[in-house]
C-alpha positions as CSV (number, residue, x, y, z in Angstrom):
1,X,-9.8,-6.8,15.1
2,X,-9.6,-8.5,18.4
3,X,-8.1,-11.4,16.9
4,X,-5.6,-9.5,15.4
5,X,-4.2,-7.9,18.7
6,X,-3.9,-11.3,20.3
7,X,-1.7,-12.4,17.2
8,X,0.6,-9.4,17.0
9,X,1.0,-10.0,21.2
10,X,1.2,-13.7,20.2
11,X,3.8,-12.9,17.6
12,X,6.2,-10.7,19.2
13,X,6.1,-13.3,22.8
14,X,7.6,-16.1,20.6
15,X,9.7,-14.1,18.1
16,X,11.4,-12.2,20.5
17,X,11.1,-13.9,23.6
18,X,9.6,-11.7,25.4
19,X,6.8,-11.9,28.2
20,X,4.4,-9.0,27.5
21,X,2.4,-9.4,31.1
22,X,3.5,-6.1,32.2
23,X,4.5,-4.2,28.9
24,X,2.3,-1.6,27.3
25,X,2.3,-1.6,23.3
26,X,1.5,1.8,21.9
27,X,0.4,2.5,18.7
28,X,-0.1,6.0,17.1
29,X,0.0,5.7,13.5
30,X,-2.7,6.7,11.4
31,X,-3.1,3.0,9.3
32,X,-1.9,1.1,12.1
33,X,-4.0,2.6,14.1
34,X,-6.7,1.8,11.7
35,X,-5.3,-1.4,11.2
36,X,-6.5,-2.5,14.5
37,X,-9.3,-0.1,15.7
38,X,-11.0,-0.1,12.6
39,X,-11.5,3.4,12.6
40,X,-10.7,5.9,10.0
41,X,-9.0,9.3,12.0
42,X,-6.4,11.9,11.5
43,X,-5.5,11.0,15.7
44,X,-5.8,8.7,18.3
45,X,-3.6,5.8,20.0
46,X,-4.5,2.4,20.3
47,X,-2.5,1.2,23.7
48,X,-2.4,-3.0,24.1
49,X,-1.4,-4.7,27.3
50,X,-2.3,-8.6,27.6
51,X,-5.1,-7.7,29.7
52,X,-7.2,-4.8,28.0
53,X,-6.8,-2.8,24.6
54,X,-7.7,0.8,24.4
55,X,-8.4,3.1,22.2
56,X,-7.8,6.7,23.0
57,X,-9.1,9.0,21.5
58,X,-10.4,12.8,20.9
59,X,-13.8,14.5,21.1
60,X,-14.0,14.8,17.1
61,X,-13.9,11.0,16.8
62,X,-15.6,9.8,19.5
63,X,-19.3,9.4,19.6
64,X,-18.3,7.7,15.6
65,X,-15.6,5.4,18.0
66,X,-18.3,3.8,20.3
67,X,-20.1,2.7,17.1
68,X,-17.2,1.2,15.1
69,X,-15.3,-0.2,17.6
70,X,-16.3,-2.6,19.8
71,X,-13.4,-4.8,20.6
72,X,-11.5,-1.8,22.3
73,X,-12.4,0.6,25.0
74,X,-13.4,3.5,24.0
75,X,-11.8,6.4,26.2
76,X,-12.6,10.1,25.6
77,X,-9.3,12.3,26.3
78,X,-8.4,16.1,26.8
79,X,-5.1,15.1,27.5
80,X,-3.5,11.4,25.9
81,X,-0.4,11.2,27.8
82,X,-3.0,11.9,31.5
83,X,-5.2,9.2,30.0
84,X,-1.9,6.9,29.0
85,X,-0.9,7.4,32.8
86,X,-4.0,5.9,34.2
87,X,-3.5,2.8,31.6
88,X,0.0,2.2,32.4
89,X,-0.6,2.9,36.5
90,X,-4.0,0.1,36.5
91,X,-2.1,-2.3,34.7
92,X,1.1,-2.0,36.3
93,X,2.8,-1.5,33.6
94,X,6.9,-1.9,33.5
95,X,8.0,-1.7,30.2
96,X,6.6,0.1,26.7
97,X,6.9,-1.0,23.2
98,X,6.6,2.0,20.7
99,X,6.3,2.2,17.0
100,X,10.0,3.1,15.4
101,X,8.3,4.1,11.9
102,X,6.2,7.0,10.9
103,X,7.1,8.4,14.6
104,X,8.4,11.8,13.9
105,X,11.7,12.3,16.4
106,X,9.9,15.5,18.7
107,X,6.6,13.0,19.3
108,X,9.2,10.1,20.3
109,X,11.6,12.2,22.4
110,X,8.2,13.2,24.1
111,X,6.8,9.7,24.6
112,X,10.3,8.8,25.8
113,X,10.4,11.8,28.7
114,X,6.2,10.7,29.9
115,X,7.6,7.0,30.6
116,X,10.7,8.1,32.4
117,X,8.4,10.4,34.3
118,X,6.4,7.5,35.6
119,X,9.4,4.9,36.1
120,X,8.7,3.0,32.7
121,X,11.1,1.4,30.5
122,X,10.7,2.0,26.7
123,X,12.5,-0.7,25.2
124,X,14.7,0.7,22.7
125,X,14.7,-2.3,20.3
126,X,13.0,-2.4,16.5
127,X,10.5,-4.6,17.5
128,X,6.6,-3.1,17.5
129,X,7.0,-1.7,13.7
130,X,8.3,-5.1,12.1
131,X,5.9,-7.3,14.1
132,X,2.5,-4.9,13.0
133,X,4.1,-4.7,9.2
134,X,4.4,-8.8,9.3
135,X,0.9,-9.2,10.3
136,X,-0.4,-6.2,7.5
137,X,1.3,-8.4,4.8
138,X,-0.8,-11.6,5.9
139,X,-4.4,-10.4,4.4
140,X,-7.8,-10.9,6.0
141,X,-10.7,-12.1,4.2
142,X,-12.3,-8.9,5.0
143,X,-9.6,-6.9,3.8
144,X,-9.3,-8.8,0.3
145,X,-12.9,-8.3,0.0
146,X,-11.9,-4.4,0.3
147,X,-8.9,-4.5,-2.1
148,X,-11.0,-6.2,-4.8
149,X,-13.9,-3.6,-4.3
150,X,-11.0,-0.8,-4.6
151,X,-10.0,-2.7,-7.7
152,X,-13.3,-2.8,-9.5
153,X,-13.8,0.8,-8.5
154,X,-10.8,1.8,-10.4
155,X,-11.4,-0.6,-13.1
156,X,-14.7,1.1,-13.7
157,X,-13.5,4.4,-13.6
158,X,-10.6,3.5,-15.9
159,X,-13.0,2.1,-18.8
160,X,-15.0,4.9,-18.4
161,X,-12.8,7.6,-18.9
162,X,-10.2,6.1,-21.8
163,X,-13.7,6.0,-23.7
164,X,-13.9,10.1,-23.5
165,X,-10.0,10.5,-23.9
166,X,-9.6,12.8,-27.4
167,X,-6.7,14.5,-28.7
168,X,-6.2,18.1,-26.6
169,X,-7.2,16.8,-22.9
170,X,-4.3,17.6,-20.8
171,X,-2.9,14.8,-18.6
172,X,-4.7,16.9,-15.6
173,X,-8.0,16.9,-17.1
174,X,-8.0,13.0,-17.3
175,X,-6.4,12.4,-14.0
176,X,-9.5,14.9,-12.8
177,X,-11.8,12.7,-14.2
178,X,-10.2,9.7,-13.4
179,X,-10.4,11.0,-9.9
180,X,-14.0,12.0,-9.4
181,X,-15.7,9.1,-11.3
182,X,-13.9,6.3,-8.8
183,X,-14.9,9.0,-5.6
184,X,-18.3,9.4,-7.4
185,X,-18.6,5.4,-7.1
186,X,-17.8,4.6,-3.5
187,X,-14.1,5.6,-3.2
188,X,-13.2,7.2,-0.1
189,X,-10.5,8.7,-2.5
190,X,-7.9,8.3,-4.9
191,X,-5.4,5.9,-3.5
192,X,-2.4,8.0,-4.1
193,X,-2.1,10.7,-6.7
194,X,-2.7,9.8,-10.3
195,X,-0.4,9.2,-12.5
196,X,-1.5,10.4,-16.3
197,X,1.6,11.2,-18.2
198,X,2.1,11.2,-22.5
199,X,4.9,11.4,-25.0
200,X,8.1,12.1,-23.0
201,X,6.5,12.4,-20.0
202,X,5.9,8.7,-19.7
203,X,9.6,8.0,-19.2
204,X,8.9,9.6,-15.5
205,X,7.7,6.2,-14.0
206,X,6.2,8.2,-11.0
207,X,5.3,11.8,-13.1
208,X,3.0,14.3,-12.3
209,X,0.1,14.8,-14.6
210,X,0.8,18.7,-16.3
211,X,-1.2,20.8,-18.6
212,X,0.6,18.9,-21.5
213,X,-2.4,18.2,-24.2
214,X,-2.2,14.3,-25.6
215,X,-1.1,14.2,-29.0
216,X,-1.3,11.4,-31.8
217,X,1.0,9.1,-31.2
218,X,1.6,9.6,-27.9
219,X,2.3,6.5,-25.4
220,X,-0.3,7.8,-22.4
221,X,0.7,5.8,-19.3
222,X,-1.6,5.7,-16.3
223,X,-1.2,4.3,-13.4
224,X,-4.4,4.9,-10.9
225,X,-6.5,3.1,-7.7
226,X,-9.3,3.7,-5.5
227,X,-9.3,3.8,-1.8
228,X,-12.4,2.0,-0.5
229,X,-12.7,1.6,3.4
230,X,-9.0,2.4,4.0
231,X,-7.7,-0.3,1.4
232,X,-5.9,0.8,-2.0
233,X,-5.8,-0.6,-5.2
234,X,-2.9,-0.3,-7.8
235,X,-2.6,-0.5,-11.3
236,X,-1.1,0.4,-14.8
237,X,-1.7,0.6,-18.5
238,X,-0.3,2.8,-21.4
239,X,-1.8,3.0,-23.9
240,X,-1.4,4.7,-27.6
241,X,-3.3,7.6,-28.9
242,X,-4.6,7.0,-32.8
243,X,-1.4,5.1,-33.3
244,X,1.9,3.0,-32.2
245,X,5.0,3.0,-33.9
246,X,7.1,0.1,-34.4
247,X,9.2,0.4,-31.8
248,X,6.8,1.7,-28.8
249,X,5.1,-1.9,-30.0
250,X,8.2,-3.9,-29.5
251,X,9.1,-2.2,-26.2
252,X,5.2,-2.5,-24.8
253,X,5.1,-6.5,-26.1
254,X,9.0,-7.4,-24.1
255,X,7.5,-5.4,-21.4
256,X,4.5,-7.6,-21.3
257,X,6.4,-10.7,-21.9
258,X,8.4,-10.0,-18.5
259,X,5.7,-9.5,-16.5
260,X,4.0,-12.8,-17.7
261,X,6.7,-14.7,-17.0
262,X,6.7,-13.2,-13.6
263,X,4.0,-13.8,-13.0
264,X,4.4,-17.6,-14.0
265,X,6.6,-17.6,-10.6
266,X,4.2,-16.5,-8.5
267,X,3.2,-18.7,-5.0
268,X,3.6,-19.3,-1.9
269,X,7.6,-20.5,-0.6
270,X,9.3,-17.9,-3.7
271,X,11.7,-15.5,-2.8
272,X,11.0,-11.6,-4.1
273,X,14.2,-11.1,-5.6
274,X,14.2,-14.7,-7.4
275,X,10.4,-13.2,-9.1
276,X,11.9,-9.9,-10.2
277,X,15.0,-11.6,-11.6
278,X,13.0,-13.2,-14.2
279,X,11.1,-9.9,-14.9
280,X,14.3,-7.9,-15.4
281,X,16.4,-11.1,-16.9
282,X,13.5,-10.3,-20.2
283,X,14.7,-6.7,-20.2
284,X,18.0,-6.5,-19.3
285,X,18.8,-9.3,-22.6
286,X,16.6,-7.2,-24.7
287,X,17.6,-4.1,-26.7
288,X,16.7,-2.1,-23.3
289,X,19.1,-3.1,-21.1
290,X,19.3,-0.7,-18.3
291,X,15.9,1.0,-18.7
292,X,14.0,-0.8,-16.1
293,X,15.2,1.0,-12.8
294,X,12.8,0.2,-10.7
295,X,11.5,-2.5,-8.6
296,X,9.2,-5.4,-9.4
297,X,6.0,-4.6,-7.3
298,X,5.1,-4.0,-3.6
299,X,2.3,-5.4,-1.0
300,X,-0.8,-3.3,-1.2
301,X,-3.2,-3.1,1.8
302,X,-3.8,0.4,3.9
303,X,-0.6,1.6,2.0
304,X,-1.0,1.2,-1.7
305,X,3.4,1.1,-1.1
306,X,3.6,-2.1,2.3
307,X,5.5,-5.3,2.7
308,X,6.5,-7.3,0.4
309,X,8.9,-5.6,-1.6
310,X,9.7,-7.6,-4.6
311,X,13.1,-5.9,-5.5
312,X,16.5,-7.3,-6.6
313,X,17.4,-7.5,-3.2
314,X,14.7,-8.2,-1.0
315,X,14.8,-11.7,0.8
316,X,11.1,-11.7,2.0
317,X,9.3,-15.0,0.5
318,X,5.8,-14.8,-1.2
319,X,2.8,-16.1,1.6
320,X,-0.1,-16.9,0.9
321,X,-2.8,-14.1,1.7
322,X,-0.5,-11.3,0.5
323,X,-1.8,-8.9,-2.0
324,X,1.4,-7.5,-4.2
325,X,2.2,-6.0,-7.6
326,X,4.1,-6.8,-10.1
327,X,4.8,-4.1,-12.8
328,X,7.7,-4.3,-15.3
329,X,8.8,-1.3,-17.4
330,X,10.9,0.6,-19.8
331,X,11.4,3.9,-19.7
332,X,13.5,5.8,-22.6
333,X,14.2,9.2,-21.8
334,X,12.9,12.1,-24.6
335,X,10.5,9.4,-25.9
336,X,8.6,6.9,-24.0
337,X,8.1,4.9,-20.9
338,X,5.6,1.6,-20.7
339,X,4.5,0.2,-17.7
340,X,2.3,-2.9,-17.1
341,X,1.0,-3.6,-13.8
342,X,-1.2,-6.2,-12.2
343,X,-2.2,-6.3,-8.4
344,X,-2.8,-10.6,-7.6
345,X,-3.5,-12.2,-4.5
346,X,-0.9,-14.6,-3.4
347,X,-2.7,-18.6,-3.0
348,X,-0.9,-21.5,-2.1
349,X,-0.2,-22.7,-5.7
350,X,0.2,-19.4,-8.7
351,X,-1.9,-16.2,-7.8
352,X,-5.7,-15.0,-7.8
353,X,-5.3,-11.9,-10.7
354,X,-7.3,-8.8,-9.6
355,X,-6.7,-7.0,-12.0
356,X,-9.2,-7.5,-15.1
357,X,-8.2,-4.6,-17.8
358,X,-6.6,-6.2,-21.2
359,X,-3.1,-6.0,-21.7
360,X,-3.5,-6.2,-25.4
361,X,-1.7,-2.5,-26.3
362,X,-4.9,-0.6,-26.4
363,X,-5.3,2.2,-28.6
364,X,-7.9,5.2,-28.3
């Protein structure tokens, strides 16, 4: 943790010139507050200066905060912005660096009136939120280790539960199950809501499981992970119940040839957009031209949705240490949707897959 506060200060000194001495970094975000605490709480703010990091936080959280974190200091508060006062005065603080995303407008206009109060600048730039979401995308080998756990814990609870999928479950029931069997084996949680949607419903490529009942022939698409320690996993399958027609067959095998290929392209030095062009090139040249809407993949770390965005237009180049997706579809509305998708670890040279489910058309 401590090493990671000296590069974000590191990082924003030589990126944007500035000399942080007497500026005061605050931090209020739930995952980037986690990020660099290591702490797991609904509140709190981690404040950095070059000469001391803090973390301040409430009575709920704070006899667990002087066990977990060590590199900070602890402070107990009634009152954060009294407490920020007293950081800001010691240090002699001038100017303050505050986070431009997930920052409602009400909580920033307040932060902004506190410093005015006390004869601080807050540097209206976009510069603390880019600089924390460059370092998220750079992995630890701490927080792989966690992403890989979150993996297997989904993985587990996926095989399990496709096993006790029978004709008449509703896409509810199985999500339920889905749910309580990866909490049940060290998830803190799911790591977003899951997606189990059949038949037309698998067109949505982000739909909400109802109390439709699976029926033979239906494509089932699932896309599911596991939160374990703060870190998400991420993946898809669909699969076909009793049987596949023809066509849901072809689709599912051009599907599965794009994502090979992009995956093919992943490394170190590639540009996004250059990965999902060949992933989309496969579709758009088949007889579904048009049904793959969305993007590529994503980074996955605290957010199962972070930096990288591997989109048609994204001009952010693979490093290595990032964790991302990548997650062709088709989606024909009133019939279908398919969607394959594998988390991999970015190395120097191609890609560590975390993902370890076939993607051989399974059918139950």
């Amino acid at each position: 943790m401590e090493e990671k506060i000296n590069s974000l200060i590191n990082q924003i000194e030589a990126k944007y010139g500035l000399d942080l001495k007497d500026t005061a970094l605050i931090v209020t975000s739930k995952n980037n507050r986690l990020y660099f605490s290591g702490l797991n709480s609904t509140d709190g703010t981690v404040v950095i200066t070059k000469a001391s990091a803090y973390l301040l936080i409430d009575f709920r959280y704070f006899e667990v905060a002087r066990k977990v974190v060590k590199h900070l200091q602890v402070t107990l508060i009634t009152d954060v912005f009294e407490s920020l006062r007293k950081i800001l005065k010691k240090h002699e603080i001038k100017n303050a660096l505050i986070e431009n995303e997930f920052v409602s407008l009400s909580k920033y206009k307040r932060c902004r009136r506190f410093l005015n109060n006390l004869n601080v600048n807050l540097l209206e730039e976009n510069i603390l939120s880019p600089a924390i979401n460059d370092l998220r995308m750079i992995k630890t080998q701490s927080e792989i280790k966690k992403i890989k756990t979150a993996q297997e814990i989904a993985e587990l609870a996926f095989n399990r539960v496709i096993n006790e999928i029978k004709i008449g479950m509703t896409e509810k029931e199985i999500a339920a199950r889905l749910d309580y069997i990866m909490i049940k084996n060290g998830a803190m949680c799911a790591a977003f809501d899951t997606i189990v949607v059949s038949g037309e419903n698998s067109s949505l490529p982000h739909g909400t499981p109802s109390n439709k009942k699976i029926e033979k022939g239906d494509f089932l698409l699932i896309d599911m992970g596991a939160n374990f320690e703060g870190y998400c996993s991420d993946m898809t399958r669909t699969l076909a119940v009793t049987t596949a027609t023809q066509e849901q067959r072809t689709a599912y095998d051009i599907v599965l040839k794009a994502q090979n290929k992009a995956l093919n392209c992943v490394r170190c030095g590639i540009k996004c957009k250059d990965i999902d062009a060949v992933a989309r090139d496969v579709i758009e040249k088949s007889e579904y031209k048009g049904k793959f809407g969305h993007a590529l993949g994503h980074g996955v770390g605290l957010d199962v949705h972070e930096g990288p965005t591997l989109s048609y237009k994204s001009e952010q180049i693979l490093q290595k240490s990032m964790v991302v997706t990548i997650e062709p579809g088709i989606y024909i509305e009133g019939k279908f949707g398919i969607r394959t998708e594998d988390m991999v670890l970015v190395q120097s040279e191609g890609y560590d897959n975390f993902t370890n489910i076939t993607k051989e058309l399974i059918i139950i």
